[in-house]
N, C-alpha and C positions, 0 to 999 in steps of 0.2 A: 660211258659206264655200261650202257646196254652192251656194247661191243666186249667188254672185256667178261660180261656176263655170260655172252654166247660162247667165248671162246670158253671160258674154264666150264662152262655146261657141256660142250662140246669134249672138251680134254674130260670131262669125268665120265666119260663111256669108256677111257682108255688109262683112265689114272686111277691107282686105288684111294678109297675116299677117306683114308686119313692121311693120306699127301696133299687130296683134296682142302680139305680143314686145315693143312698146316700150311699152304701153300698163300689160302685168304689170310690167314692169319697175320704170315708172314706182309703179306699184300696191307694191309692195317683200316680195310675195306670193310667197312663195318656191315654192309649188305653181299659182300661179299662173304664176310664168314657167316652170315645167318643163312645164305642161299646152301654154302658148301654143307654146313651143320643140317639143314632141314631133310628129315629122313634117312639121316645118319648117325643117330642121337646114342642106338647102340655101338659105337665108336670111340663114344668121348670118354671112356674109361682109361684110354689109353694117353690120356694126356692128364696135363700136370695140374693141379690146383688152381694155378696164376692164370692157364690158359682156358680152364672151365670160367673162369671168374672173366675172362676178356671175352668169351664165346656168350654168357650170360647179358653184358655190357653191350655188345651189337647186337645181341637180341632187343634188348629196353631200349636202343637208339632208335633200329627202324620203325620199332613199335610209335616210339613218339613223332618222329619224322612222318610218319604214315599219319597219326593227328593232325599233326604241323598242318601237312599236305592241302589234306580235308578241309583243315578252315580257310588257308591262302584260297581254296576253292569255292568255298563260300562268303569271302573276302566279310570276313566279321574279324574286326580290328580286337574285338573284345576278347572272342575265342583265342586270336593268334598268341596275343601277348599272355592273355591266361596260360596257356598252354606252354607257350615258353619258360614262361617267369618258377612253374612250377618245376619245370625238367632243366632250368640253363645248365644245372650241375651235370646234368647225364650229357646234355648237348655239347659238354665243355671238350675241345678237344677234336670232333667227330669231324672228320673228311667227308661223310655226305652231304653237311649240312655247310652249303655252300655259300660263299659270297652274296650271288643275288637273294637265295633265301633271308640271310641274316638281314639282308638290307632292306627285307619286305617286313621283317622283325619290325624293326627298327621307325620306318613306316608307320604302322602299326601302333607301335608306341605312341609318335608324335601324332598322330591323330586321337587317339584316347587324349595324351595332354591337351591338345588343342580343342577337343569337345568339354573336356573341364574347365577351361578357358571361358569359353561358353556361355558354360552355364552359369560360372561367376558369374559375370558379367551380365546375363538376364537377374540370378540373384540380387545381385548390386551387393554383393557381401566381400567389403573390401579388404578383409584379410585372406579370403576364399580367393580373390581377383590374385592379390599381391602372391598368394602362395601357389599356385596355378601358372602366372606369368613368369614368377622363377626357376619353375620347375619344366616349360614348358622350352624360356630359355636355353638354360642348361641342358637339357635333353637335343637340341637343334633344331628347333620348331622354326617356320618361316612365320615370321608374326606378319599382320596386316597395320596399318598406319591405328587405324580402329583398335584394333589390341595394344598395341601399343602405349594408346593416349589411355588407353583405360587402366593400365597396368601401374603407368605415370602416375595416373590421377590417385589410385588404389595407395599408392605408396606416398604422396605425398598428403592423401587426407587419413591414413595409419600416425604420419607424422604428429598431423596438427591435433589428431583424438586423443596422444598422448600427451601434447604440450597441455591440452584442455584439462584430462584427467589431473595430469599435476600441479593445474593452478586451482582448480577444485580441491585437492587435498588440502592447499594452505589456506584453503579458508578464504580467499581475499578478490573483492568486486574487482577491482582494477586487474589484476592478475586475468582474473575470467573473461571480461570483458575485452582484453586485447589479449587473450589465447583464443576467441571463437572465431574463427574462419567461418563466418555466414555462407560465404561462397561454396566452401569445401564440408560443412557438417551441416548445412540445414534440412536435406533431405538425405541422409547417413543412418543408416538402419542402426548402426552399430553405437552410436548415440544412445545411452536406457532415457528412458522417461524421469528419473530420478535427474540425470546430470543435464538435461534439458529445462528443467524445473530451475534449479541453482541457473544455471546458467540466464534463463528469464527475471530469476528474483535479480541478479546480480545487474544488468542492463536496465531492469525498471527500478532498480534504488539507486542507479550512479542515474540514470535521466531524471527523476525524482530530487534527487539529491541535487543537481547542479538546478532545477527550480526552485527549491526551498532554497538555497542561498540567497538566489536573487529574490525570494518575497521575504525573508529572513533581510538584508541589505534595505528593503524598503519599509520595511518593520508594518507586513500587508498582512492582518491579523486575519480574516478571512482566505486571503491566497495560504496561510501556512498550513493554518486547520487545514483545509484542503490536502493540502499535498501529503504530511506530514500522518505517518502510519506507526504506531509503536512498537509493531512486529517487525513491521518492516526495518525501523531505523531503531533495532535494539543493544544491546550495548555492545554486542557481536562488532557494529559497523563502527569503527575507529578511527572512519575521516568528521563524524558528527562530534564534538566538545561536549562536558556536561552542560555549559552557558548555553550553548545551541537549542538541547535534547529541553531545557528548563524553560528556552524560550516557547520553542513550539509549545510545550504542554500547557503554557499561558496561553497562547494563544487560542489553542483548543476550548480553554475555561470561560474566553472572551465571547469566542463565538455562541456556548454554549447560556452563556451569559445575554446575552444578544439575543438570542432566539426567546430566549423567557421574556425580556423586554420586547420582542413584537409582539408575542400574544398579549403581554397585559396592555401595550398600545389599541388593539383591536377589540379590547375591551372597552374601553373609552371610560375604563374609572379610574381617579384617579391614584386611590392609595393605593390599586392593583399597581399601579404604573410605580408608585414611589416603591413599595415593597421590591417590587420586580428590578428597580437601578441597583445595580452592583457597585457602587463607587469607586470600591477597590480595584475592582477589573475591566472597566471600563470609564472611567474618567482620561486616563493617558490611552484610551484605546481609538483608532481612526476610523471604528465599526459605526456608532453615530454620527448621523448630519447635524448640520448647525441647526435646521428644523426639527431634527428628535430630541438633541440637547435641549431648546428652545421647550419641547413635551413636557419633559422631563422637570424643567426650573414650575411650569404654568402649572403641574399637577402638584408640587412642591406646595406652595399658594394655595392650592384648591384647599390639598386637606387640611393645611390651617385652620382655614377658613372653615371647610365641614367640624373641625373638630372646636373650633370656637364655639358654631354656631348649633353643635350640640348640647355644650357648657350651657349653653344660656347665659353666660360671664356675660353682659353689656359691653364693659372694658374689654376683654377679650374680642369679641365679638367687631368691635371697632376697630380695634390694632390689627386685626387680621384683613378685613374689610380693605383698611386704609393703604394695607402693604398690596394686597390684591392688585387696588387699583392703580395706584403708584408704577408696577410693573405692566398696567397694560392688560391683567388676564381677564379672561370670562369668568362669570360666577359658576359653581358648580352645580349639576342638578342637585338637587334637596337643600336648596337654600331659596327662603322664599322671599325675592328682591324688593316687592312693597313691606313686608314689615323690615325688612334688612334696611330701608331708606329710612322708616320710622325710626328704629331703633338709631342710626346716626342722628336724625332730628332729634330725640331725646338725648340723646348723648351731645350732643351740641348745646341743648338746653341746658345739661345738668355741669357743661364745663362753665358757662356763661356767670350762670348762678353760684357757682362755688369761685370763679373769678371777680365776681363782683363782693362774694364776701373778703377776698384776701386782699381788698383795696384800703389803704393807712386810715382814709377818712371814707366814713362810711358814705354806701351809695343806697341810700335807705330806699327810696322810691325803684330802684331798679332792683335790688333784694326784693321788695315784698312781688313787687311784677313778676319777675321771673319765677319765684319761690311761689306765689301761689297756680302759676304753672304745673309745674313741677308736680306739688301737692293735686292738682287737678289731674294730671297726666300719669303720672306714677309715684302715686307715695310713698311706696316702700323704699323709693330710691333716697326718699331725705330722712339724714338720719335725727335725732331727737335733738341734737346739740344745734344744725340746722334749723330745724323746725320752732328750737328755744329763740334764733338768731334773728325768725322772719316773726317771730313775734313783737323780741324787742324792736327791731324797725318798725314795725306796724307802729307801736306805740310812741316810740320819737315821729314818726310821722303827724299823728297824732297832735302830742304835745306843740308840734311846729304850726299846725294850723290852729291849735287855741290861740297861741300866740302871735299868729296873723290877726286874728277877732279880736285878740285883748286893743294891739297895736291900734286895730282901723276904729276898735271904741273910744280911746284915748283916758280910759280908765287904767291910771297909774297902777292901783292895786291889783285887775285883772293882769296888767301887764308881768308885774313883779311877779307875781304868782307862777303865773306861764312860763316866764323864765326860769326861775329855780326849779320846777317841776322840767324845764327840759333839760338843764342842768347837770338834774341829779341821774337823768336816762341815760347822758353822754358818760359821765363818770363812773356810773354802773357798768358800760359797755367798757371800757377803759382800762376800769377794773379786773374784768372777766380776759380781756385780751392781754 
């Protein structure tokens, strides 16, 4: 080109210079007609509209080719392809702008794509990777094994974000749970916080979940409480039944149940302890041992027992006593065990004495023994009808040993006497019964 510059330089010392200009033109030498045109400008009137407008045209060609140039020269990939991508339309077409040029273009290009590549890939932004390696693709880029894999990876963890997005829309654990590619989304920028979230609730209620069946299957009234969350497992979740959702919340009740029953254990009172048993919720419950159930029967006893031995009942007092010890328990504090023993001796007295009155034939000498006992130990416990009983014995007593005296004097008429007078005590008592 330089050569054929010299020559038409050369021929316009000898050529007039609008043969000159028609001559490039004809030539289709885009530096050729800006060279013949410069300083020939008063000229161009002699030519035609289409040809000002083509002389205009390899003007803006060199012009940008001379850019081109500049950046090829200061090999900035960035400059070249700006500078093209702005002007392809002027460059379209142009005989200067030659093969190896275009091909340095080009270059150019794939190295811009191949730094966006890049930077993907430091980003770790896998739609940034995937749209970068398609592009980089397409364009002719020489990929490395490393771009490659990363490109792969980019596209097939886009894949699994969208299978994940769309088992998250339906709502459903099992869906999420076998859509998350732990491998391919656990360290995934492109993951929100939000679908990370569900996606954790969805794995810890289906692992939750398959626990609580198995303590649900063992009817493990602490393992369920445990496990079992009402947020967690709300009507939302569709693999739990109502029977299931009604167990655990029994269960809950049990435990909750339970825990009141230790505190009032570590009380050591005992109507703490009776208040504190739930019957209801813990008798079918596996939460007590046969040692706390065992608690629970002895404090049962106790407060009887304290509530007899508040009564002051005697009777009371004995029937509670006697059940007490019947089962084996200890007395309760504020029961005081010597008068507690008292009060069965008088109650043993007072049964003794009421048994000897309900005998057909009277037991006259063991009535007034026992009855004046009784009267010596606690009177208020005999009642007036009693106390009328130990008298009439007293008196047949009586009567029987005058009648011993009459007998040992052999005084007939003491005798007779003695007898009709004990007679008439039998017949009176006889009477009255």
């Amino acid at each position: 080109m330089l050569v054929v510059n010299e020559e038409v330089q050369g021929a316009s010392l000898e050529i007039d210079p609008e043969e000159w200009i028609r001559a490039a033109l004809f030539s289709g030498d885009d530096e050729q007609i800006a060279e013949a045109c410069r300083g020939n400008e008063r000229h161009l009137h002699a030519f035609s509209d289409e040809e000002r407008k083509r002389i205009a045209l390899a003007f803006e060609r060199v012009q940008v080719l001379a850019e081109l140039r500049a950046a090829f020269a200061r090999q900035s990939p960035d400059e070249i392809v700006r500078i093209y991508l702005k002007h392809a339309d002027t460059l379209e077409g142009c005989r200067n702008f030659g093969r190896e040029e275009r091909q340095r273009v080009i270059q150019a290009k794939r190295a811009l794509l191949l730094r966006d590549l890049e930077l993907a890939m430091r980003v770790g932004d896998i739609f940034w990777i995937e749209r970068a390696g398609r592009s980089a693709a397409e364009g002719g880029c020489q990929l490395s094994r490393e771009q490659y894999l990363a490109i792969e990876r980019a596209r097939q963890t886009i894949m699994a974000l969208r299978q994940l997005q769309q088992a998250i829309q339906s709502d459903d654990d099992v869906a999420i749970v076998q859509a998350y590619n732990a491998e391919l989304l656990d360290n995934c920028r492109q993951v929100s916080a939000q679908e990370m979230k569900r996606v954790r609730q969805a794995q810890d209620r289906l692992r939750r979940w398959q626990l609580l069946q198995m303590a649900l299957a063992r009817e493990d009234d602490r393992r369920i409480a445990s496990l079992y969350d009402p947020a967690l497992f709300d009507e939302q979740f569709k693999l739990m039944s109502m029977e299931q959702r009604a167990r655990c919340e029994l269960a809950i009740q049990r435990v909750r149940a339970y825990e009141r029953l230790q505190q009032a254990f570590q009380t050591g009172d005992p109507q703490h302890i009776v208040d504190a048993y739930d019957s209801e919720l813990l008798e079918a419950s596996s939460l007590l041992t046969a040692q706390q159930r065992r608690r629970v029967e002895e404090a049962r006893y106790q407060v009887l027992m304290l509530k007899a031995w508040k009564s002051g009942d005697l009777e009371h007092i004995i029937d509670a006593y006697r059940a007490l010890r019947q089962a084996h328990v200890s007395l309760p504090a504020g029961v005081d065990r010597e008068a507690l023993i008292e009060a069965e001796q008088l109650w043993e007295l007072l049964e003794q004495f009421r048994a000897a009155l309900r005998y057909p034939i009277a037991r006259d000498e063991e009535i007034v023994r026992l009855g004046e006992r009784l009267l010596d130990r606690a009177p208020e416990r005999v009642t007036p009808e009693e106390r009328e009983r130990i008298t009439d014995a007293k008196m047949r007593l009586g009567a029987r040993s005058r009648l011993l005296w009459a007998t040992a004097s052999g005084d007939d008429t003491r005798i007779m006497l003695a007898r009709q007078h004990l007679s008439s005590l039998v017949a009176s008592r006889s009477e009255r019964e």
